[in-house]
C-alpha positions as CSV (number, residue, x, y, z in Angstrom):
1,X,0.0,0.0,0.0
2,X,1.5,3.4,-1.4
3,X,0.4,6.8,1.0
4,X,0.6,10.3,-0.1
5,X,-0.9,12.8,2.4
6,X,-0.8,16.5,2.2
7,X,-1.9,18.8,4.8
8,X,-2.2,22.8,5.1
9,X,-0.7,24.0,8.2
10,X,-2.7,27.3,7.9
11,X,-6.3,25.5,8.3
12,X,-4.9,22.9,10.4
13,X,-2.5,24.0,13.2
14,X,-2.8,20.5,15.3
15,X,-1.1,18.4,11.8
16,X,2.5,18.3,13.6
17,X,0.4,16.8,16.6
18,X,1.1,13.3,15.8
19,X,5.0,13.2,14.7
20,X,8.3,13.7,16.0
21,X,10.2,15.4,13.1
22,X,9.9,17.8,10.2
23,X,12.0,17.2,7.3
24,X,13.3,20.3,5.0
25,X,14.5,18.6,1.2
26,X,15.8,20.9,-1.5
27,X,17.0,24.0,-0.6
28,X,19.8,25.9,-1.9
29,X,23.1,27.9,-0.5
30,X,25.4,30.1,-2.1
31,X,27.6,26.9,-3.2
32,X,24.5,26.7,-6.0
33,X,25.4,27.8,-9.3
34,X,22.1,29.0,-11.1
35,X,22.2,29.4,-14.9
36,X,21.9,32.6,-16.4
37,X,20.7,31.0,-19.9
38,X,16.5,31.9,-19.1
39,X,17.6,35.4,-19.9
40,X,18.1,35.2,-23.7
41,X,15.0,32.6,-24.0
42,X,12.9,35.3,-21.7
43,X,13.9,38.1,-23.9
44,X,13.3,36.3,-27.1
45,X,9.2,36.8,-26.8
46,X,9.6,40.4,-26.6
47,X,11.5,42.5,-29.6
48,X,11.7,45.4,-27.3
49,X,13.4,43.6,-24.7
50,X,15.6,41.5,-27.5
51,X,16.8,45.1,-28.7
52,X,18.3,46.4,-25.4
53,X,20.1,42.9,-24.3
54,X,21.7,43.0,-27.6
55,X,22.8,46.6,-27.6
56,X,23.9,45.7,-23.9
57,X,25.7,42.2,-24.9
58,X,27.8,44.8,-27.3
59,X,29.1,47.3,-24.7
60,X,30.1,44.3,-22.5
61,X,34.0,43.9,-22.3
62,X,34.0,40.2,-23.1
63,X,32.0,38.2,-25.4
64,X,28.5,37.4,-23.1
65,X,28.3,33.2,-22.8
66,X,24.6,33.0,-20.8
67,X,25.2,29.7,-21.3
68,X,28.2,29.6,-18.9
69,X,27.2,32.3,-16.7
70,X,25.5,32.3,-13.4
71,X,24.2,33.3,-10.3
72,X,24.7,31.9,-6.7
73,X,21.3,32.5,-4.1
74,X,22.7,34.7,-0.7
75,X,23.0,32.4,1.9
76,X,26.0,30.5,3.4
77,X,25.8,26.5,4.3
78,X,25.6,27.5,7.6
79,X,23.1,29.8,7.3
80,X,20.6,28.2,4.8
81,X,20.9,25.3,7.7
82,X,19.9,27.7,10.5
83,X,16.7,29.3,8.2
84,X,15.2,25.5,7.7
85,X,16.6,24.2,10.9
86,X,14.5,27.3,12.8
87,X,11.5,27.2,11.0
88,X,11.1,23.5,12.0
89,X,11.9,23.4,15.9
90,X,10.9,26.9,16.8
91,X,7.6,27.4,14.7
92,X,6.4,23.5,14.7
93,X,8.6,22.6,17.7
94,X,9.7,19.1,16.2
95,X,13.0,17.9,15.7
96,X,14.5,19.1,12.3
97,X,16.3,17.2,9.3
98,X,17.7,19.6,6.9
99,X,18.9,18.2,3.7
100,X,20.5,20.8,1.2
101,X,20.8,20.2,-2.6
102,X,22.6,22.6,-4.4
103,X,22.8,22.1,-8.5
104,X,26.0,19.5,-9.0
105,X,27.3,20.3,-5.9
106,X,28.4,18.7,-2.9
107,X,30.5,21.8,-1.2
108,X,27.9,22.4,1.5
109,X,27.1,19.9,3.6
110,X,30.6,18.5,3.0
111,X,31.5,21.9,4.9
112,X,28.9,21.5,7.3
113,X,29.8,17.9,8.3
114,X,33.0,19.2,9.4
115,X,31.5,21.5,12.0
116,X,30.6,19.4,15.1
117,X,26.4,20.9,15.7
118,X,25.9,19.2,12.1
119,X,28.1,16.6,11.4
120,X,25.2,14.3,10.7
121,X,23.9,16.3,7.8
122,X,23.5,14.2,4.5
123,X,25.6,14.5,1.9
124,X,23.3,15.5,-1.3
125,X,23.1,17.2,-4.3
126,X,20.7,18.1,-6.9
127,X,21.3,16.0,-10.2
128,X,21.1,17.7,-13.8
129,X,20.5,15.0,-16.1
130,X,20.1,15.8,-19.3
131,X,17.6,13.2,-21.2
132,X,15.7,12.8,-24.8
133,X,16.1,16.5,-25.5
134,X,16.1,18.4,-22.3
135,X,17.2,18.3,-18.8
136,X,15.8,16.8,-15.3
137,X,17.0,17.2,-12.3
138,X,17.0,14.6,-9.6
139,X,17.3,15.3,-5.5
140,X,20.0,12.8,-4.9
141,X,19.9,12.6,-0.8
142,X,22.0,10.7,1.7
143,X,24.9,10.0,-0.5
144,X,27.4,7.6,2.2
145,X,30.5,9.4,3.2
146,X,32.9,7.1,2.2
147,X,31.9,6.8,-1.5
148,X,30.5,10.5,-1.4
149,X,33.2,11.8,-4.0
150,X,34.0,9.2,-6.3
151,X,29.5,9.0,-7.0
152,X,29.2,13.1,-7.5
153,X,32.1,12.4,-10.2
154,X,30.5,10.1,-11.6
155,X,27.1,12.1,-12.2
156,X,28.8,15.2,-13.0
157,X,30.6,13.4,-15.6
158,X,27.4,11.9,-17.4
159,X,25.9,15.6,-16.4
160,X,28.7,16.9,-18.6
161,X,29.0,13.8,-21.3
162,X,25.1,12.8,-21.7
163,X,24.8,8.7,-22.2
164,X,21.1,7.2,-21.6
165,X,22.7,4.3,-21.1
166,X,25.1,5.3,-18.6
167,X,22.5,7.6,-16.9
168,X,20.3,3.7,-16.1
169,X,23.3,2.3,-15.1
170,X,24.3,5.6,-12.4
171,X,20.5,5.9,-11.1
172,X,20.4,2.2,-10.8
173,X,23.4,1.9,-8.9
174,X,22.5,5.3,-6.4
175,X,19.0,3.0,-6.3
176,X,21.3,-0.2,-4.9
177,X,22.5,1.6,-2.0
178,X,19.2,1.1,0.9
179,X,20.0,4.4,2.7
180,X,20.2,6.8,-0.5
181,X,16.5,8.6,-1.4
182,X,16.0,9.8,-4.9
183,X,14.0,12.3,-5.9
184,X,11.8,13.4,-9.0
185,X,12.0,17.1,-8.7
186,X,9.4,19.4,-10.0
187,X,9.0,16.7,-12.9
188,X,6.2,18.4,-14.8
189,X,7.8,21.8,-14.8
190,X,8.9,22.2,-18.8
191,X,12.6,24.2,-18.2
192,X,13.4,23.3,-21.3
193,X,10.1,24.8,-22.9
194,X,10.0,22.0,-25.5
195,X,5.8,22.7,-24.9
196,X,3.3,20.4,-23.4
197,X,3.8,17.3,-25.4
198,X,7.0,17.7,-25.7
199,X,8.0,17.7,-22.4
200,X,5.2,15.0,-21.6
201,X,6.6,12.3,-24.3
202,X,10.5,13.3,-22.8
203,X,8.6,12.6,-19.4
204,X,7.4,8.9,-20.4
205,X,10.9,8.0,-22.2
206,X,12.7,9.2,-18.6
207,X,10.0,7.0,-16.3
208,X,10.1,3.8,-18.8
209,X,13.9,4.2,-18.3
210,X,14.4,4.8,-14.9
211,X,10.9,5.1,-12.9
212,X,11.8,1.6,-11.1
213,X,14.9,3.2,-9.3
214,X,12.8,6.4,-8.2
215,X,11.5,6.7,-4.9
216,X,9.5,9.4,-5.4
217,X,7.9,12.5,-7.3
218,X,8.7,15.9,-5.7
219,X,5.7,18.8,-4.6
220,X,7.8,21.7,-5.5
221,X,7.0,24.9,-3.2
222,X,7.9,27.2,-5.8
223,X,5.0,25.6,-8.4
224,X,1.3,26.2,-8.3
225,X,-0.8,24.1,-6.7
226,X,-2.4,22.6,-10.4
227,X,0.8,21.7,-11.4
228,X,1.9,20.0,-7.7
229,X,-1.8,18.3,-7.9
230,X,-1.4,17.0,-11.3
231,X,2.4,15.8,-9.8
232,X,0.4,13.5,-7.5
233,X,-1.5,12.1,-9.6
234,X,1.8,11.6,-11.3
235,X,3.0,9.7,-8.8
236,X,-0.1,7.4,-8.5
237,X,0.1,6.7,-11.8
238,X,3.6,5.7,-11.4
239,X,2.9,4.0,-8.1
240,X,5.2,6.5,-5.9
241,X,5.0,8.6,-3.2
242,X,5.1,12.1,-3.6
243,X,7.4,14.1,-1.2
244,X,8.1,17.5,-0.5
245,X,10.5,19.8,-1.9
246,X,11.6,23.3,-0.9
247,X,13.4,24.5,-3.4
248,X,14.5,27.7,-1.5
249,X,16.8,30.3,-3.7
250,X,16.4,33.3,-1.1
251,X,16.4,34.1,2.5
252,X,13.1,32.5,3.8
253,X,12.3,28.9,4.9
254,X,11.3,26.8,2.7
255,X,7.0,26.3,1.9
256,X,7.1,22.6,2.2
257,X,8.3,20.3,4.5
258,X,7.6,16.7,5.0
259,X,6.7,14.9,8.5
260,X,8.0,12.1,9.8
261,X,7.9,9.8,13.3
262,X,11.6,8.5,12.5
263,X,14.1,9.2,14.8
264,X,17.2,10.1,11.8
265,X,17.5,10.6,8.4
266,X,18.4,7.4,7.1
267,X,14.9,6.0,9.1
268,X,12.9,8.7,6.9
269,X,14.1,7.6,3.7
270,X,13.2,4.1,4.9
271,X,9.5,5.1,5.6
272,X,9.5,6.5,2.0
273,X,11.1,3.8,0.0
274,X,10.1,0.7,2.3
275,X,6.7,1.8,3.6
276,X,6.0,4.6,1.3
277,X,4.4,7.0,3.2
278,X,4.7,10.3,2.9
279,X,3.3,13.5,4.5
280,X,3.9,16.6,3.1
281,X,3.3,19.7,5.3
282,X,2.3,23.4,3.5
283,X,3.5,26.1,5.3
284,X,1.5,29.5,5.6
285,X,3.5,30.9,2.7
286,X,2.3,28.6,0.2
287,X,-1.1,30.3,0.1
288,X,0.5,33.5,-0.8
289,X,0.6,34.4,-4.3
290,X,3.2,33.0,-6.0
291,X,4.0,36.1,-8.3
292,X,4.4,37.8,-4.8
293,X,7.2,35.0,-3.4
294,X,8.5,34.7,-6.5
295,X,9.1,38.6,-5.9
296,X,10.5,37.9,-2.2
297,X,13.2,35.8,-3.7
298,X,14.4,38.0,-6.2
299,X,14.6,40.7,-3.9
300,X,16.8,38.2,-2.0
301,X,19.0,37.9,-4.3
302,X,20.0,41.7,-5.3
303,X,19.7,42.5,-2.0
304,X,23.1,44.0,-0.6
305,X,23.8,41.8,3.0
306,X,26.3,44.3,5.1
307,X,27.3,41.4,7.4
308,X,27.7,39.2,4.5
309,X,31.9,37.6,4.1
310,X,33.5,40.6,1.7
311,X,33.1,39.4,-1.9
312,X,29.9,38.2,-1.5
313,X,27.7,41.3,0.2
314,X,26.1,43.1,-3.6
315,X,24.8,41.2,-6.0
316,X,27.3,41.5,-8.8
317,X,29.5,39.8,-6.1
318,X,27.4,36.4,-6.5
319,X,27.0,36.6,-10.8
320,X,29.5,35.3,-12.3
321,X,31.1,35.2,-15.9
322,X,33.3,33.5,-17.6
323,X,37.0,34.7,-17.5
324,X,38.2,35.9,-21.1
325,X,42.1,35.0,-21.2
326,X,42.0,33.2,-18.4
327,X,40.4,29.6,-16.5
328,X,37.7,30.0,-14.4
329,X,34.7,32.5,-13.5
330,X,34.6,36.2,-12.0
331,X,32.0,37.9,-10.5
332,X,30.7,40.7,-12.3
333,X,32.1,43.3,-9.6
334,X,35.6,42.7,-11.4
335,X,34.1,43.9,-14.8
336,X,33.0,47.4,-13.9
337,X,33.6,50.2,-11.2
338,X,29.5,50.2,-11.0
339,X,26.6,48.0,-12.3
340,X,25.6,49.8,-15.5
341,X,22.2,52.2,-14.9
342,X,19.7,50.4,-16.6
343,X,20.4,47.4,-14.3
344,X,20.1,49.7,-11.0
345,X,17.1,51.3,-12.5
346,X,15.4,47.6,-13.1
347,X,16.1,46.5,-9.7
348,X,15.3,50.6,-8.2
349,X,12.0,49.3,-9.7
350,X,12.3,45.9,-8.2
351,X,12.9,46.8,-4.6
352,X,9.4,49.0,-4.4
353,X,7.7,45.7,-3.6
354,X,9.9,45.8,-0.7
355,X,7.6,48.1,0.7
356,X,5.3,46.3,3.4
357,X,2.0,48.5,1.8
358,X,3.1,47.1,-2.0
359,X,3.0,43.9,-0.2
360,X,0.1,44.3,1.2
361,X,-1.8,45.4,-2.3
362,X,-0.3,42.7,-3.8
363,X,-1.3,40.3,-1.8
364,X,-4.9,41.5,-1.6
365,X,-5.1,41.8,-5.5
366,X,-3.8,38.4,-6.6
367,X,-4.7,35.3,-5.9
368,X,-3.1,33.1,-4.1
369,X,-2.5,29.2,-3.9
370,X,-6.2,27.1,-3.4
371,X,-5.5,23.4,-2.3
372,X,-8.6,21.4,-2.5
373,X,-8.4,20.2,0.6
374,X,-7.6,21.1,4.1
375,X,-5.9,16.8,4.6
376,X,-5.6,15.4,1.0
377,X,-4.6,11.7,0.7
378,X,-3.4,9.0,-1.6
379,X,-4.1,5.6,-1.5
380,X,-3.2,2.7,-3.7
381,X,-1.9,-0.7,-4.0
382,X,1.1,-1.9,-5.8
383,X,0.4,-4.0,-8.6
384,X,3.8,-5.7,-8.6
């Protein structure tokens, strides 16, 4: 028997009532390196837009690659642990299990496990994979210590060097070890914009190939609720639990959070992929509207942090480029004495919804996220 429950903590404030532990999956520190390539596809639907890039893109000192640039979200390891770690034992006052998935990375919580308050941490990473024409990412939790490096090399290098077949074999072995949890994450989301069918056929090619070795389908915080409920029935269709997912870029906890009566981490990911239960926990902020969070995060991320390690307090201190003549990347703050005007006007306009009474209209005028229920749940028997 497969269960999938999903509960509002806004309607219902007794839901932690019953369990010992919130878990926080997929979130994202400053070790994350965020493509800047939805830029040029973004601009490309308006001619306007298209114009000033490219006259932009011709000023710039260097060649612009948005395929190779990026961006990196504000927060440390240490303090991406302490946002989700807080918003579990203070505001539901359960025990907390924090794991952090930055894209192809492994830095922070191999820099956390050195510190002795989380030296228990898993060791994860989110997974770019690309796959029949586009590119999936998997939530790749719990990796063991001992083998930690020599698996992230291996799925970087397929990440780099694409091979379906070599993509089975990876996901199958990851599958072999009892203590790892993978993840589908936001599986219907179409980053690649191939359109509906598109991504929908590169969907079914991805689950006939590898659906046996997933544990489960991922309810993204940072999707709407039509596209998380259509994720469940997803999963039910697949016959797998679906789990939460953070997917926190800025400063605030993440929106979804999963509960669980195991005492640790490995004893979760056993009452996913053994039992196959799964409760996933919506935190007041998922109601908001999404255009408004969306908002919050970007205002995160060009926000200047004062206390912030020097080199990484303004935002052209966490963008990075290519070097011309030279290996590696530097942050933008190397390429100019200023950020050119247009880009301070654009985020001059940005930071107006900053203000609480912006907020407040905004949140007034749009709608925000309706689940249908206040305690949804799944249930369905294996057919295997």
């Amino acid at each position: 028997m497969f269960q999938s429950s999903v509960t509002c903590f806004g309607k219902q404030v007794s839901a932690c009532e019953n369990y010992r532990a919130g878990v926080s999956l997929h979130s994202h520190t400053h070790h994350s390196k965020e493509s800047l390539r939805f830029i040029p596809q973004f601009a490309e639907k308006y001619p306007l837009l298209r114009w000033a890039l490219a006259r932009q893109c011709s000023r710039a000192p260097v060649p612009v690659n948005f395929e190779r640039a990026y961006w990196t979200p504000p927060l440390s390891a240490e303090m991406s642990l302490e946002v989700e770690r807080n918003q579990i034992e203070k505001t539901l006052g359960l025990k907390s299990f924090v794991s952090l998935t930055d894209h192809d990375s492994i830095e922070a919580p191999t820099i956390l496990r050195a510190l002795p308050e989380s030296k228990d941490i898993p060791i994860a990473l989110e997974w770019s994979v690309p796959f029949a024409g586009t590119v999936f990412h998997l939530g790749v939790h719990n990796l063991p210590e001992a083998d930690a490096s020599s698996i992230y090399a291996d799925l970087t290098s397929y990440t780099q060097s694409p091979c379906e077949q070599r993509f089975v074999e990876l996901v199958a072995a990851l599958d072999a070890i009892p203590d790892v949890l993978i993840v589908f994450n936001h599986p219907l989301w179409d980053l690649s914009e191939l359109g509906q069918a598109g991504h929908e056929q590169a969907i079914n090619l991805f689950m006939k190939a590898s659906g046996r070795f997933l544990h489960a389908l991922e309810i993204n915080a940072t999707r709407g609720w039509c596209e998380n409920d259509k994720v469940r029935d997803m999963a039910s269709r697949w016959q797998l639990p679906s789990i939460s997912g953070g997917d926190r870029h800025g400063c605030d906890p993440s929106s979804a959070l999963n509960l669980t009566n195991a005492e640790t981490f490995p004893e979760f990911i056993r009452e996913i992929r053994t039992e196959q239960r799964s409760h996933v926990l919506l935190m007041p902020q998922y109601a908001e509207p999404r255009c408004v969070r969306i908002a919050q995060m970007l205002l995160d991320v060009v926000r200047e942090y004062p206390g912030h390690p020097v080199g990484t307090r303004r935002w052209d201190n966490r963008v990075f480029h290519p070097a011309r003549y030279t290996d590696g990347d530097w942050p933008l703050s190397t390429w100019w004495k200023a950020p050119p005007k247009f880009i301070d006007l654009i985020f001059s306009a940005l930071r107006v919804l900053d203000n609480a009474t912006v907020q407040r209209a905004l949140k007034q005028a749009m709608p925000g996220e309706v689940v249908d229920h206040v305690v949804t749940d799944v249930s369905y028997e294996a057919t295997t």
